[in-house]
C-alpha positions, 0 to 999 in steps of 0.5 A, a space after each residue: 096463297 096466304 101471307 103465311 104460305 108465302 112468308 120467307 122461312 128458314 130450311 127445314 131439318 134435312 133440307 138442303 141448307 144453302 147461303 146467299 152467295 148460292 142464291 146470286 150464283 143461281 140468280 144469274 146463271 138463270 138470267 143468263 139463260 132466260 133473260 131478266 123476264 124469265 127471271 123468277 124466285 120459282 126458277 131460282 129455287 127449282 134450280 137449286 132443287 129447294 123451296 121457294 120460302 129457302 130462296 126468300 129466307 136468304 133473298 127476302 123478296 125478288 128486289 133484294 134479290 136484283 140488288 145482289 145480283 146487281 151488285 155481283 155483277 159489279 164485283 166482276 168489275 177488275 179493279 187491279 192495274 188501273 191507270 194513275 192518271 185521273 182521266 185514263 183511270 175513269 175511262 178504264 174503270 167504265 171500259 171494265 164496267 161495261 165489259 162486265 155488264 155484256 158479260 151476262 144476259 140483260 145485266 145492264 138492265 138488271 144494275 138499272 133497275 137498282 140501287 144497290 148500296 153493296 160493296 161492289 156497288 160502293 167499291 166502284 163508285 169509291 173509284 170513279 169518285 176519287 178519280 174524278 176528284 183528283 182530277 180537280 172537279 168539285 164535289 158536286 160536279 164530280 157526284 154529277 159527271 159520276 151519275 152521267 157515266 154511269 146513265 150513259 153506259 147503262 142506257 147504251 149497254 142496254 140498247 146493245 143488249 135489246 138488239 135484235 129485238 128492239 129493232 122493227 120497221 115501225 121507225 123506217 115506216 113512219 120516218 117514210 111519211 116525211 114528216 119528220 125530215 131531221 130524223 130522215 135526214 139522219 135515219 142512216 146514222 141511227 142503224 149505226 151499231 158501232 157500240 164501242 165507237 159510239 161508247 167511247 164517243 160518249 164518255 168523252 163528250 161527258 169528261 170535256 176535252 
């Protein structure tokens, strides 16, 4: 295929003409359906029964493309009713963050892998900054626990998405070998898939006592 053939182009006259919002729309009922790898600009379009060119001419390129998903999946984070005291305020905004990434298939994978400077993305971010802020953290501190939470919850989100998949004997088999005696000494605790448990466990280990 040459670059012309592939070349994002608009619709042609009589085709069906969509927008963007569509294209998102499409791009994560997919997801939800297939998971991040069976994501694909060819299921997006023949999902919406168009060509792929009339998927790129609104999306550009697949990157472009999880950056609006990504940041559509943050405009689900409710904003509305937050508490006034800083520190409920950011636990509150991640309890909604996370609930919005399980919300689709793979979606904590998906907002990992971007970084997306969209609205919701900043809205979000404007949030949890001035909260953090408020709270009488400096500037640089506030920007560092802000990166904290965020990592912390997309790692942990992402675990709890992998599951079953990611769990095998691989890790019991070679603990049983004995030569790592922590790691058997705690081997229970890593079964452990409390995920709420563990999630509040580790925004409060970040925000301090």
């Amino acid at each position: 295929m040459t670059k012309k053939q592939v070349r994002a182009e608009a619709p042609a006259p009589g085709q069906t003409r969509l927008g963007p919002d569509a294209v998102v729309r499409a791009g994560l009922e997919l997801l939800d359906e297939k998971g991040a790898d069976g994501l694909s600009i060819r299921g997006i379009a023949d999902r919406l029964g168009v060509r792929m060119n009339t998927v790129l001419w609104h999306a550009k390129t697949k990157a472009r493309l999880l950056e609006l998903m990504a940041d559509a999946i943050l405009a689900e984070v409710p904003v509305e009713g937050l508490p006034e005291p800083w520190e409920p305020r950011v636990r509150e905004l991640f309890h909604r963050y996370r609930r919005a990434l399980l919300a689709h298939r793979d979606g904590a994978r998906i907002v990992a892998g971007t970084y997306a400077a969209e609205p919701a993305t900043l809205r979000f971010a404007e949030l949890l900054v001035e909260a953090l802020l408020a709270g009488g953290l400096p500037e640089r501190e506030a920007v560092w626990t802000c990166w904290a939470l965020v990592y912390f919850t997309l790692g942990l989100a992402q675990e709890e998405q992998a599951l079953p998949d990611a769990r095998g004997p691989a890790f019991a088999r070679r603990l049983g070998a004995g030569d790592y005696p922590s790691l058997s000494r705690a081997a229970e605790r890593f079964e452990d898939t409390s995920f709420d448990e563990r999630f509040d466990y580790g925004i409060s280990r970040i925000l301090g006592p």
